[in-house]
C-alpha positions as a Markdown table, in Angstrom:
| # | Residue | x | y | z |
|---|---|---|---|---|
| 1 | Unk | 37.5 | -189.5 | -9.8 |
| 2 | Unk | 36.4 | -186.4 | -7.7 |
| 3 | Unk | 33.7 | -185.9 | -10.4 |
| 4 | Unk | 32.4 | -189.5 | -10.0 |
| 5 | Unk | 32.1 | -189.5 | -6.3 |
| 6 | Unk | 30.6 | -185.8 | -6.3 |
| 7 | Unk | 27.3 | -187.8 | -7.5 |
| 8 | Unk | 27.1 | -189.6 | -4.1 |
| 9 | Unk | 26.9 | -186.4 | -1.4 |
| 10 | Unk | 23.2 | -186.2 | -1.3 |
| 11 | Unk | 22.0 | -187.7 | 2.0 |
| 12 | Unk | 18.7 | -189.1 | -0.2 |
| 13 | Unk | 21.4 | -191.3 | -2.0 |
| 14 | Unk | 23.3 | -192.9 | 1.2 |
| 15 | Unk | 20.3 | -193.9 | 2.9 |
| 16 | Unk | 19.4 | -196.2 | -0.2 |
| 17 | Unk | 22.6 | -198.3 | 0.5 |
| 18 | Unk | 20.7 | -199.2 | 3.7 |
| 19 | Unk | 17.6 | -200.3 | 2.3 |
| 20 | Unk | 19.5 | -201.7 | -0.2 |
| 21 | Unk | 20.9 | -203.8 | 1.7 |
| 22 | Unk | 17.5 | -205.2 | 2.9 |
| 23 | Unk | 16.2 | -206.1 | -0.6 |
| 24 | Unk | 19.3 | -207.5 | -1.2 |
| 25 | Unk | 19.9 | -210.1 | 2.2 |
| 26 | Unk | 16.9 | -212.8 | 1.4 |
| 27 | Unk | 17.8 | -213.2 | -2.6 |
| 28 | Unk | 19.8 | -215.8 | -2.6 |
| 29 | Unk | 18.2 | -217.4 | 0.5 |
| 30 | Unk | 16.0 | -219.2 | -1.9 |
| 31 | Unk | 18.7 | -218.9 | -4.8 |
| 32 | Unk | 22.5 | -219.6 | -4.6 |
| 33 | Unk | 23.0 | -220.2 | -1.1 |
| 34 | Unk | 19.9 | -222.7 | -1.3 |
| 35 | Unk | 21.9 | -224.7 | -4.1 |
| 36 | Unk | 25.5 | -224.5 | -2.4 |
| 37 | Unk | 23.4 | -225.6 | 1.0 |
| 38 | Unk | 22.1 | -229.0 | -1.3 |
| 39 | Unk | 25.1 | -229.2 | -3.0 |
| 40 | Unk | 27.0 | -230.1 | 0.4 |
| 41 | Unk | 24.2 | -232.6 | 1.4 |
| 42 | Unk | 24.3 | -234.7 | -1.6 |
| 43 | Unk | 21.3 | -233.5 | -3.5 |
| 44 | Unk | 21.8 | -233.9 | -7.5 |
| 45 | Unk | 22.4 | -230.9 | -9.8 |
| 46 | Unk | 19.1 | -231.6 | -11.4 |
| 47 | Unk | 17.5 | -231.6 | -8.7 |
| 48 | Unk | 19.0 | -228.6 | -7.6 |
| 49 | Unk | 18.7 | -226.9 | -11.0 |
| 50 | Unk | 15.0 | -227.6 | -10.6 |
| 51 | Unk | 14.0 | -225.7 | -7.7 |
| 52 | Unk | 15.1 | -222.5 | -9.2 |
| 53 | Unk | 11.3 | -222.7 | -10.0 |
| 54 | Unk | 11.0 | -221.6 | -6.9 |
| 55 | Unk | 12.5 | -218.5 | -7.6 |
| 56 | Unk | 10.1 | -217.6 | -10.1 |
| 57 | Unk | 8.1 | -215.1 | -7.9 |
| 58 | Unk | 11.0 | -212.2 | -8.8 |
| 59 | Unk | 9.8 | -212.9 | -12.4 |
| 60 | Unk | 6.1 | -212.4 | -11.7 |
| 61 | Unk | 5.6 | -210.1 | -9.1 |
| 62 | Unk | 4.1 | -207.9 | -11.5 |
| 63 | Unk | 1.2 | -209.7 | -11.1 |
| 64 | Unk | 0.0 | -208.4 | -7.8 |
| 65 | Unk | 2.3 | -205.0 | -7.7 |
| 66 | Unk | -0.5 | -203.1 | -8.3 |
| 67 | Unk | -2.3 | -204.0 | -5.1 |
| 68 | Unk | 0.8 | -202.3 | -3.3 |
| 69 | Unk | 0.4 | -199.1 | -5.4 |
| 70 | Unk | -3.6 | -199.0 | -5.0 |
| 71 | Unk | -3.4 | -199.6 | -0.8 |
| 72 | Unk | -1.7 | -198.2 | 1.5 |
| 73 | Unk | -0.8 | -199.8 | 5.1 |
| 74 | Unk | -2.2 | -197.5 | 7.9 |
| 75 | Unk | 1.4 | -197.1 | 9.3 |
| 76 | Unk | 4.1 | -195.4 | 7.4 |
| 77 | Unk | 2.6 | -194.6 | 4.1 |
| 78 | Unk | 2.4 | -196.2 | 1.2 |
| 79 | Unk | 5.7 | -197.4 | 0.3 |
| 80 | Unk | 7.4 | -197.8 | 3.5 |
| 81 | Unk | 4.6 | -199.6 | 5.5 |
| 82 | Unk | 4.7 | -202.0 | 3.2 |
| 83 | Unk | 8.3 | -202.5 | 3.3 |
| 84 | Unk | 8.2 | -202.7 | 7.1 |
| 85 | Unk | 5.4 | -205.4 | 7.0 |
| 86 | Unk | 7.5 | -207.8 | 4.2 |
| 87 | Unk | 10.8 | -207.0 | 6.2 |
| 88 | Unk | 9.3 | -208.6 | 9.4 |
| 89 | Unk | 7.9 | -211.6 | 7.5 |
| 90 | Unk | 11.2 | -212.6 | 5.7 |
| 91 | Unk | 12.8 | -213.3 | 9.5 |
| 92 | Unk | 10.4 | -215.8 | 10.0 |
| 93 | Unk | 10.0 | -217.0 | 6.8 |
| 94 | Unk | 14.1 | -217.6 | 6.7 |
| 95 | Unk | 13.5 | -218.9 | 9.9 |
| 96 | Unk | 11.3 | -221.2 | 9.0 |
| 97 | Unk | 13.5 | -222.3 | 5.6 |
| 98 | Unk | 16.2 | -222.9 | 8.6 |
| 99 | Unk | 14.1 | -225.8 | 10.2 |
| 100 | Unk | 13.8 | -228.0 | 7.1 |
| 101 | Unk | 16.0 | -230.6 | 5.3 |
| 102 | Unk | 16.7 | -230.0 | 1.7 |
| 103 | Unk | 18.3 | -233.8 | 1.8 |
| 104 | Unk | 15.1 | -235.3 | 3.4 |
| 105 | Unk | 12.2 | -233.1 | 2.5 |
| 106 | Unk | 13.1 | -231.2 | -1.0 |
| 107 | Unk | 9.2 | -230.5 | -1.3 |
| 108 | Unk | 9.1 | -228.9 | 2.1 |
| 109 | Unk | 12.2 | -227.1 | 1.2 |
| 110 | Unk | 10.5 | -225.9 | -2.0 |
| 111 | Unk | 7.5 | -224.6 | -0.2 |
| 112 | Unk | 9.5 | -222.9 | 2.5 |
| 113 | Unk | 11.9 | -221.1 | -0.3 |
| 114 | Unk | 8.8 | -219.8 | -2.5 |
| 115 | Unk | 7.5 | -218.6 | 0.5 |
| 116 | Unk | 11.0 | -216.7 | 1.2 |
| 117 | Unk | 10.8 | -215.6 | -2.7 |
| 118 | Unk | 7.3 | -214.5 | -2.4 |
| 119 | Unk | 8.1 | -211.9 | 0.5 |
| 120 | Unk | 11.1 | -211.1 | -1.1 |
| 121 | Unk | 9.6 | -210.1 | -4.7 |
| 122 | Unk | 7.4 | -208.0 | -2.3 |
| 123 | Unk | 9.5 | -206.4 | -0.6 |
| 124 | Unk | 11.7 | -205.3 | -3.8 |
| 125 | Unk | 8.5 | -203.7 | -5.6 |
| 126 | Unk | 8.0 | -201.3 | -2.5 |
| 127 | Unk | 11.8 | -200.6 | -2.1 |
| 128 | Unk | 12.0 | -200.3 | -6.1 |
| 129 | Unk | 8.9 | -198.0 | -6.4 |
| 130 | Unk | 10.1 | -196.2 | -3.1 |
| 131 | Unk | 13.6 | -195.6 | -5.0 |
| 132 | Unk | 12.0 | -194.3 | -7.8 |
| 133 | Unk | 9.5 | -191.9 | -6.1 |
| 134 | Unk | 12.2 | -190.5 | -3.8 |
| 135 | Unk | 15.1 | -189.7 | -6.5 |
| 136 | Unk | 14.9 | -186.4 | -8.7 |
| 137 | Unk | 16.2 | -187.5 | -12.0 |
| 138 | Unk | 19.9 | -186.1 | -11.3 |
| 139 | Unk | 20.4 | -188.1 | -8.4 |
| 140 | Unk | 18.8 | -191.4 | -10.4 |
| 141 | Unk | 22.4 | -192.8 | -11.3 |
| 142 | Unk | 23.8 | -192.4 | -8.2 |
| 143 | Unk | 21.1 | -193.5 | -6.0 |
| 144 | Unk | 20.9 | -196.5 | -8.1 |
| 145 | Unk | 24.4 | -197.3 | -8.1 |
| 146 | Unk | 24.3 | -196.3 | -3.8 |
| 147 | Unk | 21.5 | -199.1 | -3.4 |
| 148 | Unk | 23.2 | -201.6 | -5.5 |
| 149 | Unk | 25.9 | -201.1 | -3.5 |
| 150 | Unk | 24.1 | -202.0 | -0.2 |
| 151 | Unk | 21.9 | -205.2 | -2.2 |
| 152 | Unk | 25.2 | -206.8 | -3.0 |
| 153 | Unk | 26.7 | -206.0 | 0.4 |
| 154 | Unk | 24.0 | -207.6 | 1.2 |
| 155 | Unk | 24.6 | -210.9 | -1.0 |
| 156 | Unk | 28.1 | -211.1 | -0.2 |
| 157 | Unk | 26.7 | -211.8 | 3.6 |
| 158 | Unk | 24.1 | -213.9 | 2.9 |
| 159 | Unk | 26.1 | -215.8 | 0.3 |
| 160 | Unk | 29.7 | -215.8 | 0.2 |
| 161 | Unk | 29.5 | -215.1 | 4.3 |
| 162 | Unk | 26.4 | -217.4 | 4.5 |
| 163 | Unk | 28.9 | -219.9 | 2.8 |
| 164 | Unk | 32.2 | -220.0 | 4.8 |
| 165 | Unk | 30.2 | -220.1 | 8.0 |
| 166 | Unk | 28.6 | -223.0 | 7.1 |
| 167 | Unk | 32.3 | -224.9 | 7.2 |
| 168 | Unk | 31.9 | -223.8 | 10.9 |
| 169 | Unk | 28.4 | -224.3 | 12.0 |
| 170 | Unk | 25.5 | -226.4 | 10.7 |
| 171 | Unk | 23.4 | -224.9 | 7.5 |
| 172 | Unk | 20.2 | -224.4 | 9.9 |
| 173 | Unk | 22.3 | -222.2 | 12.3 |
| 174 | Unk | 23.7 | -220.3 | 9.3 |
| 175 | Unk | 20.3 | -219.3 | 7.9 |
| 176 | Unk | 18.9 | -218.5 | 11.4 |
| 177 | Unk | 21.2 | -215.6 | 12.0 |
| 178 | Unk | 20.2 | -214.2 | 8.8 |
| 179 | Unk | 16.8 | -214.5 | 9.4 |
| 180 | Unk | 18.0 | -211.9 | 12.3 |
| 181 | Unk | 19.5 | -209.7 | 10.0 |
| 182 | Unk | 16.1 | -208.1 | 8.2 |
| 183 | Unk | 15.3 | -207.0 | 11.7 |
| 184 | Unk | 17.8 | -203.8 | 11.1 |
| 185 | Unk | 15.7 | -203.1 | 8.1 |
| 186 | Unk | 12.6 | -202.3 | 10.0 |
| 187 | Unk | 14.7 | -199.8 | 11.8 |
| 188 | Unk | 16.1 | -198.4 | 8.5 |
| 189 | Unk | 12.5 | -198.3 | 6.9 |
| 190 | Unk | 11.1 | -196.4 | 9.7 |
| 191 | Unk | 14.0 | -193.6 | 10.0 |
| 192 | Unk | 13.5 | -193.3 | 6.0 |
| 193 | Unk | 12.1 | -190.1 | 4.5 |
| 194 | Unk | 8.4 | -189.9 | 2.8 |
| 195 | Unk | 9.1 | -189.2 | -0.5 |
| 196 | Unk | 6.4 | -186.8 | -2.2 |
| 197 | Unk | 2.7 | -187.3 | -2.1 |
| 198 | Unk | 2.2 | -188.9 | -5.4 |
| 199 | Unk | -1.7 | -189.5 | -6.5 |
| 200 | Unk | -2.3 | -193.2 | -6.4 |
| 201 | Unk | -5.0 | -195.3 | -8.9 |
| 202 | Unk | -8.1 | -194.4 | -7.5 |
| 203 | Unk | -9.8 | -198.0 | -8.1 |
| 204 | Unk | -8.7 | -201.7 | -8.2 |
| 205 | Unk | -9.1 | -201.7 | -12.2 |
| 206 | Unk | -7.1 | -198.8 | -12.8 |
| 207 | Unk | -4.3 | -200.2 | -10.4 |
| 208 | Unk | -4.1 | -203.1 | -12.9 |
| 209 | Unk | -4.7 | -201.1 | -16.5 |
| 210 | Unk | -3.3 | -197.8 | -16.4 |
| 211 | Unk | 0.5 | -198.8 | -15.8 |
| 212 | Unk | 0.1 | -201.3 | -18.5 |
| 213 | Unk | -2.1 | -198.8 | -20.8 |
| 214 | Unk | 0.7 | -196.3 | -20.1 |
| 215 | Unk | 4.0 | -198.6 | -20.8 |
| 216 | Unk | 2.6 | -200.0 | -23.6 |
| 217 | Unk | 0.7 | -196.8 | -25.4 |
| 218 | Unk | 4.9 | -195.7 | -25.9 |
| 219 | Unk | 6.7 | -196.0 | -29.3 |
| 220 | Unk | 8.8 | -199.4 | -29.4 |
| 221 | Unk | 7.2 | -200.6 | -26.3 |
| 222 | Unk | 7.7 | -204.1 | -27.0 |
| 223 | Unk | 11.2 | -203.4 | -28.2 |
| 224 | Unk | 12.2 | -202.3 | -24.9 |
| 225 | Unk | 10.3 | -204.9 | -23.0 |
| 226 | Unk | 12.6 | -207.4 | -25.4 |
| 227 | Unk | 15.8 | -205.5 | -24.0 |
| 228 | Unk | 15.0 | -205.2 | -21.0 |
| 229 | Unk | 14.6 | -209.4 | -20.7 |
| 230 | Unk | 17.8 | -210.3 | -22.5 |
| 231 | Unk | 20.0 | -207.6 | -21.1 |
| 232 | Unk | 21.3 | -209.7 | -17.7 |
| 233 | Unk | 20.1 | -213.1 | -19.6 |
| 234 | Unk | 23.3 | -214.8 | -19.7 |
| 235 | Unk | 25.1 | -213.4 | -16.6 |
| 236 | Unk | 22.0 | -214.6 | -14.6 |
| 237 | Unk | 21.8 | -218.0 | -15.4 |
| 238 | Unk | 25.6 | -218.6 | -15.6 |
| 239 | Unk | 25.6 | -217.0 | -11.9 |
| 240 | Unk | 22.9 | -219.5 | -11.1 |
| 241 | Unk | 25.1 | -222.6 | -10.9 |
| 242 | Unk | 28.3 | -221.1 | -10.2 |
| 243 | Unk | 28.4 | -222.0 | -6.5 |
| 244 | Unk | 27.8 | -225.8 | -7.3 |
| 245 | Unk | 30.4 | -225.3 | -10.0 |
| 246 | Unk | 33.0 | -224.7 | -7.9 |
| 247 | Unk | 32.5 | -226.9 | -5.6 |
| 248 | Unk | 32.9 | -229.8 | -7.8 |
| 249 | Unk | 36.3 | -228.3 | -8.9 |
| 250 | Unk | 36.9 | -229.1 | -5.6 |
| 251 | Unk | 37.5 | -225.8 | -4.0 |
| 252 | Unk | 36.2 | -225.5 | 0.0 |
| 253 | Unk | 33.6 | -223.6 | 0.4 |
| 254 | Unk | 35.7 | -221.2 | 3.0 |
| 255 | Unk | 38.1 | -221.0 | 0.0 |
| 256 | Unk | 35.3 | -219.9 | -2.1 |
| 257 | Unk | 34.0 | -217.2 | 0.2 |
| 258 | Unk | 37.6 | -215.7 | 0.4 |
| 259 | Unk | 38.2 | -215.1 | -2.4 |
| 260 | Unk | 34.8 | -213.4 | -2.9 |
| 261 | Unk | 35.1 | -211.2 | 0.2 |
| 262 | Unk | 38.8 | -210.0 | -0.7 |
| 263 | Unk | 38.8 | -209.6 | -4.9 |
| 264 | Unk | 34.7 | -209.8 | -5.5 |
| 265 | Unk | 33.9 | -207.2 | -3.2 |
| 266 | Unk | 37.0 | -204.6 | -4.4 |
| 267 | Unk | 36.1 | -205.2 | -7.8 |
| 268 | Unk | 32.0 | -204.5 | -7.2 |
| 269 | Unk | 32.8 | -201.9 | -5.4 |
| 270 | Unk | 34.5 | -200.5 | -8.1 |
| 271 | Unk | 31.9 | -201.8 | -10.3 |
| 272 | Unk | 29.2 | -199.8 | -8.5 |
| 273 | Unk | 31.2 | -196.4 | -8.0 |
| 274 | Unk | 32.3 | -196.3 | -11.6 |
| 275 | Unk | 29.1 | -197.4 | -13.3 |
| 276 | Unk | 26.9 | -194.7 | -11.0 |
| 277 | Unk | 29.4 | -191.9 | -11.7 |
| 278 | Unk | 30.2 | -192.8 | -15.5 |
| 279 | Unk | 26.5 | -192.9 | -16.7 |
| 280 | Unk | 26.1 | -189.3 | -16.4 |
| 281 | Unk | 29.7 | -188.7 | -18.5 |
| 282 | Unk | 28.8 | -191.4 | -21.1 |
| 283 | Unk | 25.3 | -190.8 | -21.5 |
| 284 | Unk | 22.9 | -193.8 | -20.0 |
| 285 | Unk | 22.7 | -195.4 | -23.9 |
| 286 | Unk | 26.3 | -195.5 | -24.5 |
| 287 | Unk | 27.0 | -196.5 | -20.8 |
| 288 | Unk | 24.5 | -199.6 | -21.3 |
| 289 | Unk | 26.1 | -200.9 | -24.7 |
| 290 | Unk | 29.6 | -200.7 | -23.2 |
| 291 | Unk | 28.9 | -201.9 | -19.9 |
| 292 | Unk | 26.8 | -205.1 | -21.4 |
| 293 | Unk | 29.5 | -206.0 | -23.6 |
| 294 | Unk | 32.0 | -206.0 | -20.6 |
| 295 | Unk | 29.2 | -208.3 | -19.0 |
| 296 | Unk | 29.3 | -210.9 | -21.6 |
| 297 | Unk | 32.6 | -211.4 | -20.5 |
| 298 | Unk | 31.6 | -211.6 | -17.0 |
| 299 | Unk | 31.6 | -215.9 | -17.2 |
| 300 | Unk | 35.1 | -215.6 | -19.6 |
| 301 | Unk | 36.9 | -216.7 | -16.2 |
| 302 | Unk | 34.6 | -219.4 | -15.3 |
| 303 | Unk | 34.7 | -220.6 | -18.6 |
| 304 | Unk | 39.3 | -220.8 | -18.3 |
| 305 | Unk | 38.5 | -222.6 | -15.1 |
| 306 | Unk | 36.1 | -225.3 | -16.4 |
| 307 | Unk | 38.5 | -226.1 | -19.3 |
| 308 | Unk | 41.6 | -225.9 | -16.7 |
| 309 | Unk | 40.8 | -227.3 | -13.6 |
| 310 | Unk | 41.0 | -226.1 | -9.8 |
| 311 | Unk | 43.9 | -223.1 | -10.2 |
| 312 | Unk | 42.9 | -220.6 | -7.1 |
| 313 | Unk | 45.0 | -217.5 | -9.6 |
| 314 | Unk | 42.1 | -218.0 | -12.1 |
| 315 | Unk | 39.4 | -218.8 | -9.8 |
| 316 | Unk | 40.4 | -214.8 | -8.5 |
| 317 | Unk | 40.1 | -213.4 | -12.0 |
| 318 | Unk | 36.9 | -214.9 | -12.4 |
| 319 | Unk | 35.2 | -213.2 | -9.6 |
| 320 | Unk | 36.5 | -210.2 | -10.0 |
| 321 | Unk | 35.9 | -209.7 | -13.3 |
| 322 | Unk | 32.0 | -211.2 | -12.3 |
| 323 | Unk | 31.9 | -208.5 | -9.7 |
| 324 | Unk | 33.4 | -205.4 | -11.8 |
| 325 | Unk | 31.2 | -206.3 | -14.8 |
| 326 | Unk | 28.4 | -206.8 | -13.0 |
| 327 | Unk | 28.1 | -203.2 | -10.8 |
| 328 | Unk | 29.0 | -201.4 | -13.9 |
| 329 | Unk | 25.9 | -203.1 | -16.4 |
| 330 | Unk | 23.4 | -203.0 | -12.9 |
| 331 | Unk | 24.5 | -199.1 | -12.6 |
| 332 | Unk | 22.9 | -197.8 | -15.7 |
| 333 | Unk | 20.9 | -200.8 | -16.5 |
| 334 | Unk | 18.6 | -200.1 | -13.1 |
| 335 | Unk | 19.2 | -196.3 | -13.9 |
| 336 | Unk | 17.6 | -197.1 | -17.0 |
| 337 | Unk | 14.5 | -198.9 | -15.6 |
| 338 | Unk | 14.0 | -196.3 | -13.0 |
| 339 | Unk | 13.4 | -193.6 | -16.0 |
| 340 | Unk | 10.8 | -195.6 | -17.1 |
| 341 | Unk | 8.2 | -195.1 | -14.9 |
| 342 | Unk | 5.2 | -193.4 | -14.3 |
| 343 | Unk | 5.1 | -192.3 | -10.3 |
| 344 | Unk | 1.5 | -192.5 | -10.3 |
| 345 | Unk | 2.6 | -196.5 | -10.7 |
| 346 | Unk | 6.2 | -196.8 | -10.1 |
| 347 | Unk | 5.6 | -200.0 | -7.9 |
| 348 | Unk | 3.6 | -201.8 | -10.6 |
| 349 | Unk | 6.2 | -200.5 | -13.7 |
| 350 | Unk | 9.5 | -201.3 | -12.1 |
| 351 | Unk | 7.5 | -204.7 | -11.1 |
| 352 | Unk | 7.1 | -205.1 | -14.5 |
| 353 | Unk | 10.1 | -204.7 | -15.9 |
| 354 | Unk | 12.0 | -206.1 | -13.4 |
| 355 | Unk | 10.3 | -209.3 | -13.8 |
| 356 | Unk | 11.2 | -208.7 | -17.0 |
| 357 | Unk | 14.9 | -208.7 | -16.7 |
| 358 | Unk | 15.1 | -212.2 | -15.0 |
| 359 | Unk | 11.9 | -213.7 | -16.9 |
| 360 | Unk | 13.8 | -215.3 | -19.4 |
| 361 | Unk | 16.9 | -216.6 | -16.8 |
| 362 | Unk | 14.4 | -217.8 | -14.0 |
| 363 | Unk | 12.4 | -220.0 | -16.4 |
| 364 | Unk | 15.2 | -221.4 | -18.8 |
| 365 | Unk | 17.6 | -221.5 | -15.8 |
| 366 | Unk | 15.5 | -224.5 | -14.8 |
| 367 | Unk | 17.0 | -226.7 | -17.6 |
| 368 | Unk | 20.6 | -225.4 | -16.8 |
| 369 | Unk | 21.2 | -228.5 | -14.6 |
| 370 | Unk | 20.3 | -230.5 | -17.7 |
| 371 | Unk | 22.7 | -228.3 | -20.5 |
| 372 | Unk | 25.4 | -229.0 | -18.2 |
| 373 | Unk | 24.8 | -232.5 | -18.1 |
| 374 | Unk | 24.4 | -233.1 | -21.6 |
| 375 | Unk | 27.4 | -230.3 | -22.4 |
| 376 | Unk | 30.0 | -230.2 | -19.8 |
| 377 | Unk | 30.6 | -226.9 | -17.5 |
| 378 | Unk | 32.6 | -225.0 | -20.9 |
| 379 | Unk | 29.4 | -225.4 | -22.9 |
| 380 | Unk | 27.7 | -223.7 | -20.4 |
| 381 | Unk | 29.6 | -221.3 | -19.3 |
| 382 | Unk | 30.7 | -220.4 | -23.2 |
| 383 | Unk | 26.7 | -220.1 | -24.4 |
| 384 | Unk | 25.9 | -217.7 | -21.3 |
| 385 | Unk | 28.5 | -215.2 | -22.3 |
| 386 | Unk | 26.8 | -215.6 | -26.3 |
| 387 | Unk | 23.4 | -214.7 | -24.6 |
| 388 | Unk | 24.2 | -211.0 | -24.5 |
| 389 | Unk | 24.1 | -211.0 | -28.1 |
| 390 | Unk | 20.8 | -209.8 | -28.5 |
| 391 | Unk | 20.5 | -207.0 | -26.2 |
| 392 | Unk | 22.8 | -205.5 | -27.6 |
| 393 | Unk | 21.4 | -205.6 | -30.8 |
| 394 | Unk | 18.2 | -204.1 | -29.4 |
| 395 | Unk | 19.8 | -201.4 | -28.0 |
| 396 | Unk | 20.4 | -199.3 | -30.9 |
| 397 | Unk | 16.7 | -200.2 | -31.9 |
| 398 | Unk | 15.6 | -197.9 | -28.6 |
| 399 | Unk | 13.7 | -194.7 | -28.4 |
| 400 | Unk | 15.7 | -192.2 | -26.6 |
| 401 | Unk | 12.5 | -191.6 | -24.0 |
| 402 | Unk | 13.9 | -188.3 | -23.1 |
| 403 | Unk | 17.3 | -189.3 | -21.6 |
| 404 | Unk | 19.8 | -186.5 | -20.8 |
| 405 | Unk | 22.7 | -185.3 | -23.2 |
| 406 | Unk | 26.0 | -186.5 | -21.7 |
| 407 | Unk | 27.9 | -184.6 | -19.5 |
| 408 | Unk | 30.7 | -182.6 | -20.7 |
C-alpha cells in the first residue's frame, strides 16, 4: 500500500483534488439531483427520463472546445481564466435553476438546467485540458485518480448531501447553497499553477481541424473512438435513474444519502486510491480490462434489490460496490484519455473524447424512462451491466499508442 500512495506526494497532484472538486459540484445539478428533486414533486419518470436531454451539452462540447484552446482570457492565462469565468457563472446559473418549479414550469426548468450543463461542459474542457497540460506522464495516473477524487467528493455533496437536506429544507434552498459553493473554486483557480507555455492554433480554422486531423490521422482511430463511447455505457445510464429508483422502493431520501456518505464514499475512496496507484503496477491496458469487467458488475446490487424489495443490507452492497467499481474503471479509464492528447489541443481532444464517453448514455438514456416502463426495474438494471460487453471486446483491438511497460 506504501507503493500505491507514494504516487500521490507531488504537490501538482493534490491541488487537482480541489479543482476537482469544482468540475465535479454542478454535474448532477442538471442530472441526478434534478430527477430526485422531480421525483419528490410528483413529476412522471418519463417525463423525468426526458430531460436528460438536457444534459446533452457534456456529450457535445466538443463542438466549441476549440474556441477555448484558440483564445485566451486577458486574466489568468489560457486555461485558468477560463475556468474562473465558467466557475462564476455556474453560481448564478444554479441560482437561477433554484427559482423555478420543475412541478409547474418543466420547460423553464429545462432551460434553466441546459444552461447549468452548458457552463458546466465548459468548465470541464478547461479543467480537463488544464489537467492534461500540467501532468508529466508519471504523475498522469495519480493526478487523475487525485482529481476524481475531489469531482466525486464533489457529487457526493451536491447529490447524496444535496438529497438528505432536502428532507430538511425546501429544494430551492438546497440548490441555492450550492450555487455558493463554486465560489471556493475561483479561489482555488487563481492560487493554481500555470502549467507550461504550450503553442496554441494560430487561427480559427486550425483550432477546429488540426485536433481532429491529428486524432484521426492515428492507426485504429475509430476503433478507439468506439471504446472510448461504450466503455462507461452501461454504468452511466443505469446511474441515471438510480435515485428515482430508490425512491419508489420506498426508501427516504435521508436514508438514501446515508448510506451513500458512510459505505459509497469508503468504498470510492478506495476505488480512487487503488485504481491511481494500481495502473502503473498492472499496466494502463490490463488495468482497463479488469477494472471494466468489475464495472459491469457495478448495477449487480441494484439489480438483487429490484427483484427483492426494500432490504437496507442490500441497498449497502449496492453502493458500495457502485462506488469501488466505479473509482477504479474512472482511474485508468481518464488516465487513458489524458495520454491521448496533443497539448497543442488538449482542450479540444479531451472535449472530444469525453463527449465521447457519455455520447451514447446521454442520448439513449433518454428512452430509459420508457425501457423501464415497458420492462420492469430488473430488465433494466440486468441490460446495463450486458452493455460493457463491447468495450471490452474493443479493447484488445487497441494500438498500444506508446503506453508504459508495467511496473515491476
Amino acid at each position: 500500500m506504501g507503493s500505491i500512495l507514494a504516487a500521490f506526494r507531488s504537490k501538482r497532484v493534490g491541488m487537482l483534488a480541489a479543482l476537482g472538486f469544482a468540475s465535479g459540484l454542478p454535474l448532477v445539478m442538471s442530472g441526478q439531483t434534478l430527477s430526485a428533486w422531480m421525483a419528490t414533486v410528483g413529476v412522471d419518470i418519463k417525463t423525468i427520463g426526458l430531460l436528460t436531454l438536457v444534459s446533452l451539452p457534456y456529450s457535445l462540447k466538443f463542438l466549441w472546445a476549440p474556441l477555448l484552446d484558440r483564445y485566451a482570457l486577458p486574466f489568468l492565462g489560457r486555461r485558468r481564466g477560463w475556468m474562473a469565468l465558467t466557475q462564476l457563472g455556474l453560481c448564478g446559473a444554479i441560482w437561477f435553476e433554484s427559482s423555478v418549479n420543475p412541478k409547474a414550469t418543466p420547460s423553464t426548468m429545462a432551460v434553466a438546467a441546459l444552461l447549468v450543463a452548458m457552463l458546466s461542459a465548459s468548465q470541464d474542457i478547461v479543467s480537463d485540458a488544464y489537467r492534461t497540460d500540467v501532468l508529466p506522464a508519471a504523475e498522469r495516473a495519480s493526478g487523475t485518480s487525485t482529481f476524481i477524487f475531489g469531482y466525486r467528493i464533489a457529487m457526493l455533496v451536491s447529490g447524496m448531501g444535496a438529497l438528505a437536506l432536502s428532507d430538511y429544507l425546501p429544494w430551492p434552498m438546497v440548490f441555492r447553497l450550492i450555487a455558493l459553493l463554486m465560489l471556493p473554486a475561483v479561489v482555488v483557480t487563481w492560487l493554481s499553477p500555470e502549467p507550461e507555455v504550450v503553442r496554441p492554433p494560430r487561427t480559427i480554422s486550425a483550432a477546429f481541424i488540426r485536433p481532429f486531423a491529428d486524432f484521426f490521422s492515428r492507426p485504429r482511430a475509430l476503433l478507439v473512438l468506439g471504446f472510448v463511447m461504450f466503455y462507461k455505457f452501461g454504468d452511466y445510464i443505469a446511474s441515471n435513474l438510480s435515485v428515482p429508483f430508490l425512491i419508489t422502493l420506498d426508501f427516504s431520501r435521508t436514508e438514501i444519502a446515508a448510506l451513500s456518505k458512510a459505505i459509497g464514499f469508503g468504498a470510492m475512496t478506495l476505488g480512487i486510491l487503488l485504481g491511481g496507484g494500481l495502473v502503473s503496477k498492472l499496466g494502463l491496458r490490463r488495468a482497463l480490462f479488469l477494472f471494466g469487467a468489475l464495472s459491469a458488475a457495478t448495477n449487480s446490487g441494484y439489480l438483487a434489490l429490484a427483484i427483492v424489495g426494500k432490504n437496507h443490507l442490500l441497498l449497502a452492497g449496492a453502493i458500495g460496490v457502485h462506488n469501488l467499481c466505479a473509482g477504479l474503471a474512472d482511474a485508468a479509464f481518464i488516465a487513458y484519455l489524458t495520454g491521448l492528447c496533443n497539448k497543442s489541443f488538449s482542450a479540444t481532444q479531451f472535449a472530444l473524447l469525453s463527449s465521447a464517453s457519455t455520447l451514447a448514455g446521454r442520448t439513449l438514456g433518454a428512452t430509459a424512462g420508457f425501457v423501464v416502463d415497458a420492462a420492469g426495474w430488473a430488465g433494466f438494471f440486468g441490460a446495463a451491466m450486458a452493455m460493457a460487453v463491447p468495450a471490452l471486446v474493443l479493447l484488445w483491438l487497441l494500438p498500444n499508442y506508446g503506453e508504459p511497460a508495467p511496473a515491476r
